[in-house]
N, C-alpha and C positions, 0 to 999 in steps of 0.2 A: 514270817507269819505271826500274827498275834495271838499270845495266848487263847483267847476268848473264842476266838473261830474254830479252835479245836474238839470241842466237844461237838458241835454242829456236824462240819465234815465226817467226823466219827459216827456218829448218828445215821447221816447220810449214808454215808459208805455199807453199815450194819443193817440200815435197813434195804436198801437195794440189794444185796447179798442175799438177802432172806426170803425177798420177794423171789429173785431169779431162784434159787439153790427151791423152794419149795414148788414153784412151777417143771423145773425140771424132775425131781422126783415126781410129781404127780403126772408128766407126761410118761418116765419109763414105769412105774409100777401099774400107772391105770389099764383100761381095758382100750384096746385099739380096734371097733369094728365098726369100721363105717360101711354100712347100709346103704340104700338110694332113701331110703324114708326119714333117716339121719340128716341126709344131706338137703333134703326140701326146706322152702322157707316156710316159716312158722309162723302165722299172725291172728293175736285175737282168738286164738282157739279155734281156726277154722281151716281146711284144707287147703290150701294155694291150687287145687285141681282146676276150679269153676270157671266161669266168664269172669273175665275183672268188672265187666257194669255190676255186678252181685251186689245188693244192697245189703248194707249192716242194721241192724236192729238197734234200734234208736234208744235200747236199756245198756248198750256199752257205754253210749254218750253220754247218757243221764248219773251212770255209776261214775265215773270219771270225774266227771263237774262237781257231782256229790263229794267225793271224797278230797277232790282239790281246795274247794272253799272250806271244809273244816277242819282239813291237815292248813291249810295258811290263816284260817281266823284263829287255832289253837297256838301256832307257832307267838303272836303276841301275847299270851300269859307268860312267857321267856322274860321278857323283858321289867315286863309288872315285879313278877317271883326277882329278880335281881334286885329292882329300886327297891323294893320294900323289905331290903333287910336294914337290922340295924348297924347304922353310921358307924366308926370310927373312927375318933381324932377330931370333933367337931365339940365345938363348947356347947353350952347348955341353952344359951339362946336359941340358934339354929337349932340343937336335935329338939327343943319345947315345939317350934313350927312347924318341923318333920309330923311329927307325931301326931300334932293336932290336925292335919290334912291329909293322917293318914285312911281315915274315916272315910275320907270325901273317895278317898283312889279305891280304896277297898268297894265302896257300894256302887262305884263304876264298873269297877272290874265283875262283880256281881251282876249286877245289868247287863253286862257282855256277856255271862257263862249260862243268862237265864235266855236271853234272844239266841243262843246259840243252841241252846236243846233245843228250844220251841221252832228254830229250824230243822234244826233234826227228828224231832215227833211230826212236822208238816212232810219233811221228803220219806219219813216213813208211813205213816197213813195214804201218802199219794201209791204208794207201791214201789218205790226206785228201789228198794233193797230186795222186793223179789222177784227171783227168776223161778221164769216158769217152762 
């Protein structure tokens, strides 16, 4: 076996140990009382008792959508926040170019965080954030 594979397997090994040994403690020390209200399925905050045709309230949907589109339009300033640090190991030609179009990404990125409230002040003024 190659040195270099050692640490990994170790890792491996350490954290699977830790994962089982911490689920087994928390199954013997926790509390064991299963209920019939324990055991029901749970969705949405609502009772599983009713008709399955039971209609859902069209503000789960709308919160859902909401919060998907700006948890994944936020997820791209990740990438932004990484290119825009400064280089290392790049002559001075290159990082002069960097620099000077750093301007241009910057007021992009800007233009994105401004259309991104101004969705967020339009699905709050519509009412999707409250429940009534």
């Amino acid at each position: 076996m190659q040195i270099e594979v050692v640490p990994i397997l170790l890792f491996a090994v350490c954290t699977t140990a830790l994962c089982v040994g911490l689920l087994m403690v928390g199954r013997m020390i926790g509390p064991h009382r299963e209920i019939p209200v324990k055991l029901m399925p749970y969705e949405s905050g609502m009772d599983p008792i009713h008709d399955t045709r039971r209609r859902f309230d069209v503000r789960f949907y709308l919160v859902a959508i909401a919060f998907l589109v700006f948890d994944v339009e936020l997820l791209f300033l990740y990438p932004w926040a990484v290119a825009s640090r400064n280089p290392v190991g790049i002559d001075a030609a290159v990082s002069q170019d960097l620099v000077s179009s750093r301007g241009l990404v910057f007021g992009e990125v800007m233009l994105f965080l401004v259309l991104l409230v101004l969705g967020y002040v339009y699905t709050w003024r519509k009412g999707v954030f409250q429940w009534r």
